[in-house]
C-alpha positions in Angstrom: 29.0 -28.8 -22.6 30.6 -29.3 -19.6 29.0 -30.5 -16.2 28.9 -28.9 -12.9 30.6 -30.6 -10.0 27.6 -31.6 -7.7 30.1 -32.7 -4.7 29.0 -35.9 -4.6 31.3 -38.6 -5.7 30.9 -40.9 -8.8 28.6 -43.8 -8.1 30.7 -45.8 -10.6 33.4 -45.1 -8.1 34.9 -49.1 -7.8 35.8 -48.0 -4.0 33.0 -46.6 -2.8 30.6 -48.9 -4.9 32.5 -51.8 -3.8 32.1 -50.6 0.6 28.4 -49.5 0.1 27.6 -53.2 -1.7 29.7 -55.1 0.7 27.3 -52.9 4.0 24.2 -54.2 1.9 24.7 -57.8 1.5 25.8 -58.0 5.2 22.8 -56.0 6.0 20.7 -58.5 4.0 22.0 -61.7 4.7 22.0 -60.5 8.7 18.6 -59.7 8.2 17.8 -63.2 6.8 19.6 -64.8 9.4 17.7 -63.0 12.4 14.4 -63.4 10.6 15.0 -67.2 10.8 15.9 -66.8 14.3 12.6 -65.4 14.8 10.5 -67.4 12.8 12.1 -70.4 15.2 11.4 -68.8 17.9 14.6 -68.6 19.1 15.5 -64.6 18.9 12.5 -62.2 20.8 12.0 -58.9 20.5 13.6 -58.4 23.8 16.8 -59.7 22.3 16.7 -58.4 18.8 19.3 -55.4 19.3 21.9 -58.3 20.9 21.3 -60.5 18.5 21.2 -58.5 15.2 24.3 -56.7 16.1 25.9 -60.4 17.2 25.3 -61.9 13.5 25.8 -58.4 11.5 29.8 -58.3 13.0 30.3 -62.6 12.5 28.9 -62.0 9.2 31.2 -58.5 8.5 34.1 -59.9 9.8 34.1 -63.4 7.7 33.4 -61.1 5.0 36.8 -59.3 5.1 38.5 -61.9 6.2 38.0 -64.0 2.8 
């Protein structure tokens, strides 16, 4: 029984799985981060975009720069 090629890569793929859970944990922890912001009252909505994006490349870029 052989299976048909869907197009779609392996998810056990150690490359792919490796990027895609590396883009989640900086999505998470950025996340975290600007919700604290928030809940101190030191990030508005006004500046959400600025900041977000701000902590989501420190957080990226200390990431692949281990």
């Amino acid at each position: 029984m052989s299976s048909k090629p869907t197009g779609k890569p392996p998810y056990n793929n150690p490359r792919i799985d490796y990027h895609q859970k590396q883009q989640e944990l900086v999505l998470k922890i950025a996340k975290e981060v600007v919700v604290k912001f928030i809940e101190l009252g030191k990030v508005s909505p006004e500046s959400f975009d600025e900041v977000f994006s701000s902590v989501y490349q420190t957080i990226s870029n200390t990431i692949d720069h281990k």
